[in-house]
DRENTORKOL-3810 file (N, C-alpha, C; in nm, 4 decimals):
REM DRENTORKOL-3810
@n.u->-8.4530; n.v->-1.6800; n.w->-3.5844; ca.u->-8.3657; ca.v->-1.7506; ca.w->-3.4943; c.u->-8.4285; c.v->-1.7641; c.w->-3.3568
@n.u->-8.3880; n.v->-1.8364; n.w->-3.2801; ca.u->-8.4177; ca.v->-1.8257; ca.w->-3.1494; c.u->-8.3349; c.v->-1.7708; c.w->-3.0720
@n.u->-8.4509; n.v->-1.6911; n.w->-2.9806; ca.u->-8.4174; ca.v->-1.6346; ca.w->-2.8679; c.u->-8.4486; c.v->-1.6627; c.w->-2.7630
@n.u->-8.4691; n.v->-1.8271; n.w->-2.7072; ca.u->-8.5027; ca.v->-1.8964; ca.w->-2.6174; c.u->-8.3992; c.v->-1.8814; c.w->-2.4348
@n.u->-8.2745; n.v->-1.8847; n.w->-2.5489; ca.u->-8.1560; ca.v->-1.8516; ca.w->-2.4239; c.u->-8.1599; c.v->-1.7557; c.w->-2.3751
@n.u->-8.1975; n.v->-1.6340; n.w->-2.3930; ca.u->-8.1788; ca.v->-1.4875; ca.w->-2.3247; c.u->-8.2938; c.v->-1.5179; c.w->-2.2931
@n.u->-8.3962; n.v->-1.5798; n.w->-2.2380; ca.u->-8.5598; ca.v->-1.5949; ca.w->-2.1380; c.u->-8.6799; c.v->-1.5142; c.w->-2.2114
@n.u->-8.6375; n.v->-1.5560; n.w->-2.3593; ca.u->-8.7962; ca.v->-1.4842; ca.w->-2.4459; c.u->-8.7229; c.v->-1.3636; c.w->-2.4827
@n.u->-8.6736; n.v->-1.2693; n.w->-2.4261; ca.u->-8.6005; ca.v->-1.1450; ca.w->-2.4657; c.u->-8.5666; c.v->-1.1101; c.w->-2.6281
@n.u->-8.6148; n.v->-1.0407; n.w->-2.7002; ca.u->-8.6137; ca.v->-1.0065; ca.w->-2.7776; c.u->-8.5080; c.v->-0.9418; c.w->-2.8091
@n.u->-8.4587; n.v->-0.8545; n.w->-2.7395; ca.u->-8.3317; ca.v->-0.7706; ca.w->-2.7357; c.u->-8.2988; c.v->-0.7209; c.w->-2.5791
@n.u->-8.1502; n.v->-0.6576; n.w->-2.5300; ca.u->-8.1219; ca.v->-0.6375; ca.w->-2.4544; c.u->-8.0721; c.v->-0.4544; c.w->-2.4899
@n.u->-8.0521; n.v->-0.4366; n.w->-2.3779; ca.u->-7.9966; ca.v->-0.2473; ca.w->-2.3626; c.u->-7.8526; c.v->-0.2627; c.w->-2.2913
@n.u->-7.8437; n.v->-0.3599; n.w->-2.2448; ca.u->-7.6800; ca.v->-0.4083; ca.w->-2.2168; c.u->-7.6036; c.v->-0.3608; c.w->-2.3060
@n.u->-7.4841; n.v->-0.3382; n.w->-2.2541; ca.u->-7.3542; ca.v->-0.3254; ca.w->-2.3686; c.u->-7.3458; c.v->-0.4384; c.w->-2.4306
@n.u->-7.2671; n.v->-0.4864; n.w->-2.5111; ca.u->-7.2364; ca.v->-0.5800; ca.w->-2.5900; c.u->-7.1566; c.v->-0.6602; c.w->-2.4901
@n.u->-7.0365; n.v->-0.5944; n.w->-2.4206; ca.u->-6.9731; ca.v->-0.6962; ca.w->-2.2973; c.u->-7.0593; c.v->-0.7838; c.w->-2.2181
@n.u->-7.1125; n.v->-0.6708; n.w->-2.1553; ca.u->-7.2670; ca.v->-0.7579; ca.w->-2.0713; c.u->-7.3838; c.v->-0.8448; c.w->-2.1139
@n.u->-7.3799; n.v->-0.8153; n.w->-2.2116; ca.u->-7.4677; ca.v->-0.9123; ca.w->-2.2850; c.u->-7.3972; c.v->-1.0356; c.w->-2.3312
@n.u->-7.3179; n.v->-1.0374; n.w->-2.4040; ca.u->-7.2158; ca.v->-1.1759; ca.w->-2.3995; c.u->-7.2250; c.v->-1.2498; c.w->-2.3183
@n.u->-7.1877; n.v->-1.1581; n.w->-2.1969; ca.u->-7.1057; ca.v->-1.2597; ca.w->-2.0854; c.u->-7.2797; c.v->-1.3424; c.w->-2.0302
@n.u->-7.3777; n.v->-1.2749; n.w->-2.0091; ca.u->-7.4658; ca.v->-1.3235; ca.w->-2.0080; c.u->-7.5343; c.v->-1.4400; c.w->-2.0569
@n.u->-7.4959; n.v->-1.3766; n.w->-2.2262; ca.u->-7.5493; ca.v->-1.5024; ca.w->-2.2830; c.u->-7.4950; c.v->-1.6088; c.w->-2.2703
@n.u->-7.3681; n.v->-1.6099; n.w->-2.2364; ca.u->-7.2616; ca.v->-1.7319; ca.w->-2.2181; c.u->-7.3248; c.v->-1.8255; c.w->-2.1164
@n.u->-7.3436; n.v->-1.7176; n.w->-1.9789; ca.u->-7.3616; ca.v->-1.8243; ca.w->-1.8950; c.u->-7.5160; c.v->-1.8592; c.w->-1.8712
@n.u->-7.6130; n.v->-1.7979; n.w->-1.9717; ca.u->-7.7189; ca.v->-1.8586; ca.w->-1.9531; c.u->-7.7417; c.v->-1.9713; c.w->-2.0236
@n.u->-7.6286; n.v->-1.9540; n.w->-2.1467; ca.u->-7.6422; ca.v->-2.0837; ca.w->-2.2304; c.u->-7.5355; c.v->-2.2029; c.w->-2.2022
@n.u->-7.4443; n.v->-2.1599; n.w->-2.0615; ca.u->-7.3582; ca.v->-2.2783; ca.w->-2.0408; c.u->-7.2552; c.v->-2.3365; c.w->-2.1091
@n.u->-7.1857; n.v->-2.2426; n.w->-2.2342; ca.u->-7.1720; ca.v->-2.2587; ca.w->-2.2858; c.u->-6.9941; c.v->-2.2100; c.w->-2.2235
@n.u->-6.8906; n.v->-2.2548; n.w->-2.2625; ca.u->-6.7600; ca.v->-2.1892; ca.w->-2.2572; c.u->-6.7082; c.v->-2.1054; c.w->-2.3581
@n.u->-6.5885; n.v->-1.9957; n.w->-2.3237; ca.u->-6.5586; ca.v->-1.9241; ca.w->-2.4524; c.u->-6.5270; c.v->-2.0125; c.w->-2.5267
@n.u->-6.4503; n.v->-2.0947; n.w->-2.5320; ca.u->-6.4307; ca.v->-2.2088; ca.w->-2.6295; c.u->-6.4947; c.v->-2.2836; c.w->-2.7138
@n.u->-6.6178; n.v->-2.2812; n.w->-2.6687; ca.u->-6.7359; ca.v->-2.3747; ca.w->-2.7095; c.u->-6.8113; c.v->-2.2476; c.w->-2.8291
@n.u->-6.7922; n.v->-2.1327; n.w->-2.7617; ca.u->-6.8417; ca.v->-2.0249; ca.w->-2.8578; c.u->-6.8036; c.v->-1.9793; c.w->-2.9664
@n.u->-6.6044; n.v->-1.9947; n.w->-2.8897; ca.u->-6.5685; ca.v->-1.9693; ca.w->-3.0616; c.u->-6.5354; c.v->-2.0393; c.w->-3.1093
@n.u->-6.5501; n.v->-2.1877; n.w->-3.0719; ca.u->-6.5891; ca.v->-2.2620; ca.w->-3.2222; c.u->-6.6716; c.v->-2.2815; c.w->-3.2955
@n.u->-6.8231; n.v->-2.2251; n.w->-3.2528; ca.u->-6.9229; ca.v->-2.2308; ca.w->-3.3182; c.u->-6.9615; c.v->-2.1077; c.w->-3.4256
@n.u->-6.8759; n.v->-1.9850; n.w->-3.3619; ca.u->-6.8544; ca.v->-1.8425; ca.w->-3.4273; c.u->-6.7388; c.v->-1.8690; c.w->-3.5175
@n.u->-6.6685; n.v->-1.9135; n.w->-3.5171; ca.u->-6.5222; ca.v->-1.9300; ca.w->-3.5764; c.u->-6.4412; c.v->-1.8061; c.w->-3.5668
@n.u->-6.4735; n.v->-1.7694; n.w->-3.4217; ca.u->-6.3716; ca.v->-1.6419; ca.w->-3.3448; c.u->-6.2813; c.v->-1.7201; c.w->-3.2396
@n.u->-6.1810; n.v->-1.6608; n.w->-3.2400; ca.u->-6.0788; ca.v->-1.7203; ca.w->-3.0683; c.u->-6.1543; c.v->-1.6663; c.w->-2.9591
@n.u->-6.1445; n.v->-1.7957; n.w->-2.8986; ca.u->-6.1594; ca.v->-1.7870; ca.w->-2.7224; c.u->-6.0799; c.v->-1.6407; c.w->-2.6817
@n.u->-5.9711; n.v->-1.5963; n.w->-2.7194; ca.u->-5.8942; ca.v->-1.5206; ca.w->-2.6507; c.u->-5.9927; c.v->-1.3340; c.w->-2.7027
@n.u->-5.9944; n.v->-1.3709; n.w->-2.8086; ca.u->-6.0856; ca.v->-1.2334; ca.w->-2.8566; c.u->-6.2148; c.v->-1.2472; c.w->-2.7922
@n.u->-6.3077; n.v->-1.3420; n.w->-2.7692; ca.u->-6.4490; ca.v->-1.3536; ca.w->-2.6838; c.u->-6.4116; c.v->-1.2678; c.w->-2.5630
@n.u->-6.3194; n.v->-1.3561; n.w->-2.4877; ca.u->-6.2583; ca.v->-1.2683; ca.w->-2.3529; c.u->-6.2262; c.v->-1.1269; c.w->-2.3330
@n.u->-6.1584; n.v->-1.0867; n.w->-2.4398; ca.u->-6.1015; ca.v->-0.9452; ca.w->-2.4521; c.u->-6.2369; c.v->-0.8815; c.w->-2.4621
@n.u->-6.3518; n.v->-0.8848; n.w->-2.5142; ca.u->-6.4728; ca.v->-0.8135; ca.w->-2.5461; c.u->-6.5190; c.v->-0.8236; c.w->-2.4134
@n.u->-6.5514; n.v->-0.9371; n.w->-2.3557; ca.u->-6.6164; ca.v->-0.9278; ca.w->-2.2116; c.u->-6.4912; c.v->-0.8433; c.w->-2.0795
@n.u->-6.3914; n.v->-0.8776; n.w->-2.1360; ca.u->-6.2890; ca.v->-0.7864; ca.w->-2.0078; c.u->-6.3112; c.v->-0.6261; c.w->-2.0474
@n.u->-6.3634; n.v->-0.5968; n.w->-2.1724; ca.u->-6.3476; ca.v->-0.4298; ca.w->-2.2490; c.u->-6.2307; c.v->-0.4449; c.w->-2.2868
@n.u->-6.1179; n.v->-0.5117; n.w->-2.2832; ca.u->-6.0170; ca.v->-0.4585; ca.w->-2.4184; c.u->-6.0464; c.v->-0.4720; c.w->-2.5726
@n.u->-6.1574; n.v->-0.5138; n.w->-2.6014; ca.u->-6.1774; ca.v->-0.5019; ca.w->-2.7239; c.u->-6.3209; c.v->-0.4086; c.w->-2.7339
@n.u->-6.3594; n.v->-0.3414; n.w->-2.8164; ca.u->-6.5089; ca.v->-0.2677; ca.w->-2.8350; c.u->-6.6109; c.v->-0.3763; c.w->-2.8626
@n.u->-6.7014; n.v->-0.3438; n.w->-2.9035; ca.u->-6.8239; ca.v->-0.3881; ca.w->-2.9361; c.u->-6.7227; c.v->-0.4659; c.w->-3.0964
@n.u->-6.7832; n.v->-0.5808; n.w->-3.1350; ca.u->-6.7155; ca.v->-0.6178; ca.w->-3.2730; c.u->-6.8190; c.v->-0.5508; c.w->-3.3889
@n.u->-6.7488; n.v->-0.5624; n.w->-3.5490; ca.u->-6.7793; ca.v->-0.5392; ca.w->-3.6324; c.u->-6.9195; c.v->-0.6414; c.w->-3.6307
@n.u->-6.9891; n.v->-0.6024; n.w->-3.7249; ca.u->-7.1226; ca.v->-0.6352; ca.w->-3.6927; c.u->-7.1533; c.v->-0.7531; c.w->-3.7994
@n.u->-7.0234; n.v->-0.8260; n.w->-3.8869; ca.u->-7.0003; ca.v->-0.9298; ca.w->-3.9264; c.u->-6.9890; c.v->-1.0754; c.w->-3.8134
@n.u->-6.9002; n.v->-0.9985; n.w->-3.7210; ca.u->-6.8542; ca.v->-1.0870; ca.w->-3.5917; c.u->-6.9647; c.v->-1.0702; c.w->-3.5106
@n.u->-7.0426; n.v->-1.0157; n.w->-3.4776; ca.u->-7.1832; ca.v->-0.9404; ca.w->-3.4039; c.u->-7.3000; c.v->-1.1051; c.w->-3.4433
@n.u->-7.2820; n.v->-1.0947; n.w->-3.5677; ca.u->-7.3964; ca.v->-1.1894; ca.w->-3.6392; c.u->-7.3214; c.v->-1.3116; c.w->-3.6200
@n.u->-7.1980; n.v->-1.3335; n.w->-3.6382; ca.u->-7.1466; ca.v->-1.4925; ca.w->-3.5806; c.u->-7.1617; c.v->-1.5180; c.w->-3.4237
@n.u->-7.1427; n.v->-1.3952; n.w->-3.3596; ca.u->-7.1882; ca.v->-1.4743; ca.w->-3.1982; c.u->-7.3255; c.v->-1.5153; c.w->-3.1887
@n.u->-7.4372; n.v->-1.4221; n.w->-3.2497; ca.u->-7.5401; ca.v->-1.4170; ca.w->-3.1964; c.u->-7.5735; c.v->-1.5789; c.w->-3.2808
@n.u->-7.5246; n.v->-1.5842; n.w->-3.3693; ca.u->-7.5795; ca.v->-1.7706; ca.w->-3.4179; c.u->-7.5460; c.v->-1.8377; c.w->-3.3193
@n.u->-7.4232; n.v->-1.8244; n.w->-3.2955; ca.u->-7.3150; ca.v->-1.8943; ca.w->-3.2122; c.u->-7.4241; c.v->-1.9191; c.w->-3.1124
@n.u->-7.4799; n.v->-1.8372; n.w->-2.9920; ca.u->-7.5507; ca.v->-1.8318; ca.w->-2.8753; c.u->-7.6887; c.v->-1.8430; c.w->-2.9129
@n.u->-7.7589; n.v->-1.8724; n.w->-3.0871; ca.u->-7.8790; ca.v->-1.8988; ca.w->-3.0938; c.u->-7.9711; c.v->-1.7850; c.w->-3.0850
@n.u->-7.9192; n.v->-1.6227; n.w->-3.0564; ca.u->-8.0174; ca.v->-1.5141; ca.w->-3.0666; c.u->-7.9818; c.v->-1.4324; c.w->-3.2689
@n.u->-8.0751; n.v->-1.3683; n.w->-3.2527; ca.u->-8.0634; ca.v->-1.2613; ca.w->-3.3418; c.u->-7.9820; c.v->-1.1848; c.w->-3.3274
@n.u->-7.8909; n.v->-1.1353; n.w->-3.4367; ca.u->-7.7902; ca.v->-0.9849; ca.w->-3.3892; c.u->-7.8331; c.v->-0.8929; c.w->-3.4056
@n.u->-8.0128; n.v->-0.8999; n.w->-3.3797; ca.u->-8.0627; ca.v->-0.7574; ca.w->-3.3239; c.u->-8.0821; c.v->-0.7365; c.w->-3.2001
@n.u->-8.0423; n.v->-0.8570; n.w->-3.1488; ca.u->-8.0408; ca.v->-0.8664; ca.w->-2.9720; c.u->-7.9519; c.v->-0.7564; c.w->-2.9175
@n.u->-7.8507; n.v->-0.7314; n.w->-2.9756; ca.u->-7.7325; ca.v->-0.6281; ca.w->-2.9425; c.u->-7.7819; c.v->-0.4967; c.w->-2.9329
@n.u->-7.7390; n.v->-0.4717; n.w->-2.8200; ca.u->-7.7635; ca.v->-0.3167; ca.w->-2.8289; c.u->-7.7154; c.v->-0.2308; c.w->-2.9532
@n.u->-7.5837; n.v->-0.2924; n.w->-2.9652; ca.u->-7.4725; ca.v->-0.2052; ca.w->-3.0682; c.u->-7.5543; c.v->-0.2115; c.w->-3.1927
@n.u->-7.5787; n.v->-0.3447; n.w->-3.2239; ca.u->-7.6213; ca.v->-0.3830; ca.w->-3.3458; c.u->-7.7757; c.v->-0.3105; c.w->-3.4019
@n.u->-7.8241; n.v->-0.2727; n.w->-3.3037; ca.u->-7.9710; ca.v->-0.2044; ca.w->-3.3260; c.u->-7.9139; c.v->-0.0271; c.w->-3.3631
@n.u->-7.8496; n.v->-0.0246; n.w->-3.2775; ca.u->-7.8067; ca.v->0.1311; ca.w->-3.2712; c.u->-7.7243; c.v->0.1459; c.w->-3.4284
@n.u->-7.6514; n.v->0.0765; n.w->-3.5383; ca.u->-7.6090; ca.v->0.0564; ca.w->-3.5975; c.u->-7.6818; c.v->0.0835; c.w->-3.7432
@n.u->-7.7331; n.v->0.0298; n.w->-3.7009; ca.u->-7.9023; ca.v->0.0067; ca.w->-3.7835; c.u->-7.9671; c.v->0.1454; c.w->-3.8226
@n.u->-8.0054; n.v->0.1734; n.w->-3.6735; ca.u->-8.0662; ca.v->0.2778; ca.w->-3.6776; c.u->-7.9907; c.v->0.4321; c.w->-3.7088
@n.u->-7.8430; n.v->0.4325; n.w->-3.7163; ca.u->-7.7400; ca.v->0.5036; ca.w->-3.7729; c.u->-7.7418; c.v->0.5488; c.w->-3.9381
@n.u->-7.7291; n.v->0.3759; n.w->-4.0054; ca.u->-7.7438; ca.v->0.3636; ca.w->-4.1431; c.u->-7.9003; c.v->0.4189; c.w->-4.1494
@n.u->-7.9791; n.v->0.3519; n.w->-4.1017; ca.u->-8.1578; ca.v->0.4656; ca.w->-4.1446; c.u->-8.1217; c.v->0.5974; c.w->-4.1647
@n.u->-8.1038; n.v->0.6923; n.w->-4.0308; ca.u->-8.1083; ca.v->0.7918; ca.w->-4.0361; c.u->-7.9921; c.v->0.8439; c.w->-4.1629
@n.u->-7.8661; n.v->0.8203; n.w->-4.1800; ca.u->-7.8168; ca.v->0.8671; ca.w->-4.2840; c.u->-7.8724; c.v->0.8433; c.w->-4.4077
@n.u->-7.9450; n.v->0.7398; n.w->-4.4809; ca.u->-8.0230; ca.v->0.6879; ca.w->-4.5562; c.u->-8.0954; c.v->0.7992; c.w->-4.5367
@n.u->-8.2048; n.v->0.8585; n.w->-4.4434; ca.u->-8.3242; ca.v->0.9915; ca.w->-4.5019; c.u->-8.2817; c.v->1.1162; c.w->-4.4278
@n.u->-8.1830; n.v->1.1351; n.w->-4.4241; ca.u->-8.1170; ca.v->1.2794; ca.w->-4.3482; c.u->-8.1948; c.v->1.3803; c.w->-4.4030
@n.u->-8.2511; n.v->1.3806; n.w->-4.5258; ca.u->-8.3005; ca.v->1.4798; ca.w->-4.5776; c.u->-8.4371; c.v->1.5267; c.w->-4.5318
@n.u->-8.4979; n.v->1.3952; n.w->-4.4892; ca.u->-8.6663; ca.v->1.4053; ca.w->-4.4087; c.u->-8.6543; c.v->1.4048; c.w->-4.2657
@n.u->-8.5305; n.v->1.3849; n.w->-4.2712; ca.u->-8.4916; ca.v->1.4077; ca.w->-4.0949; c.u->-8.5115; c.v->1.5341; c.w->-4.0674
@n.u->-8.3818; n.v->1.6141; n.w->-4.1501; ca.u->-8.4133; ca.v->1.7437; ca.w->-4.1396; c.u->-8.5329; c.v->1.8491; c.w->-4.1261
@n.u->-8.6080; n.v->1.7466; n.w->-4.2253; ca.u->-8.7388; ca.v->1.8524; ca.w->-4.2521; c.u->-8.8085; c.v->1.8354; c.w->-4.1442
@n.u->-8.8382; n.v->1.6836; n.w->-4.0601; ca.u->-8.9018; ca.v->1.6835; ca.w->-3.9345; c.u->-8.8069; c.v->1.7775; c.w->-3.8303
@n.u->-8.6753; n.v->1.7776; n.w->-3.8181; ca.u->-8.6312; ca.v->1.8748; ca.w->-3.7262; c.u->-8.6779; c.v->2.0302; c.w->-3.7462
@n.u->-8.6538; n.v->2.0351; n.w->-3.8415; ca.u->-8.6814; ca.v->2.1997; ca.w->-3.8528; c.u->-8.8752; c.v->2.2658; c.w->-3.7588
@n.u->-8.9236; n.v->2.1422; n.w->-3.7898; ca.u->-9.0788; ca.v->2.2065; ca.w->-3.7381; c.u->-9.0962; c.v->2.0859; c.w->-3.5662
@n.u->-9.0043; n.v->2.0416; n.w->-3.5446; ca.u->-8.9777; ca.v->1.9953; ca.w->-3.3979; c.u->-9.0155; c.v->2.0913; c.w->-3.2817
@n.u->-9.0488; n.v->2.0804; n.w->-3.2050; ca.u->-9.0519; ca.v->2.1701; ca.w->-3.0823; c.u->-8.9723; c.v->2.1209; c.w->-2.9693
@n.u->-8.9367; n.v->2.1218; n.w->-2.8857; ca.u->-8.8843; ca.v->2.0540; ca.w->-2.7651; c.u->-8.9148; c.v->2.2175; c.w->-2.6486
@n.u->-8.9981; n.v->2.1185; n.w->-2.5546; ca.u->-8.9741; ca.v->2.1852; ca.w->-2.3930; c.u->-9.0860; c.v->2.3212; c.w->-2.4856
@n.u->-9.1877; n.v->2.3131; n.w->-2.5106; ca.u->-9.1837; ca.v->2.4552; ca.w->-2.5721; c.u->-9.1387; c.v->2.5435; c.w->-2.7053
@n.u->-9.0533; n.v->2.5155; n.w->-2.6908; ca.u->-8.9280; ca.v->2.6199; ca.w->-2.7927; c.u->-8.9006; c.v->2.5348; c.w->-2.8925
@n.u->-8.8816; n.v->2.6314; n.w->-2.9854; ca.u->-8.7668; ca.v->2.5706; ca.w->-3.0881; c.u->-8.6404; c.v->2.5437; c.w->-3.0999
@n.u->-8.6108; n.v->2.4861; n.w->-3.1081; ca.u->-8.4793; ca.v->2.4245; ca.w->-3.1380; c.u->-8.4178; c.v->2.4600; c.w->-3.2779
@n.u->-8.3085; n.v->2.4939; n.w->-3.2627; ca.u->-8.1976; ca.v->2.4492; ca.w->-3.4343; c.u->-8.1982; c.v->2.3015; c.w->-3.4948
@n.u->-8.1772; n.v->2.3486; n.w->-3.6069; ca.u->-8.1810; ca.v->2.2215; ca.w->-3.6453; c.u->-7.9839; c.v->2.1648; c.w->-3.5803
@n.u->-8.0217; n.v->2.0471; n.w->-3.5780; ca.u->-7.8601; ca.v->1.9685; ca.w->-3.5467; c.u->-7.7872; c.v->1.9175; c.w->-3.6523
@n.u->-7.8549; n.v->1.9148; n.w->-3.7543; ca.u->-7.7691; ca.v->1.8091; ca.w->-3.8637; c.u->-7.7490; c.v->1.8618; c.w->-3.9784
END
């Protein structure tokens, strides 16, 4: 996809609010104009950029980011998401790298 509208940017570290609202107005685009291209309401676009709504399900995640022409790996949320499902996917080699981890010196417990 392109990621021409966010200025080459590959991804952002923005919240998902901030990044929206961004992409909106770099692409000139109105909530209206967005969610008809997402096939979300104007009124839910808004609620995400005011924070009454969270970050969306990452179904709705992938309709904005068409919507605005980026990848929905542009999202902060959406990367972090990702990288959630990985780690539960090899928890087991996770572990084993935690256990022989060092931090600061010392050992650490394992966390998981």
């Amino acid at each position: 996809m392109n990621t021409n509208k966010s200025n080459g940017k590959k991804y952002t570290n923005e919240d998902f609010a901030d990044a929206l609202l961004e992409l909106k107005e770099k692409s000139a685009l109105s909530y209206m104009q967005i969610a008809i291209k997402s096939g979300l309401s104007d009124t839910y676009l808004v609620n995400i950029v005011k924070r009454k709504n969270l970050a969306p399900k990452d179904e709705n995640i992938e309709k904005i980011a068409k919507a605005l022409g980026v990848d929905p790996e542009y999202f902060f949320e959406y990367r972090l998401r990702r990288l959630v499902d990985f780690i539960n996917l090899n928890r087991e080699y996770l572990n084993e790298f935690l256990d022989h981890v060092e931090i600061k010196g010392k050992k650490e417990k394992r966390i998981i």
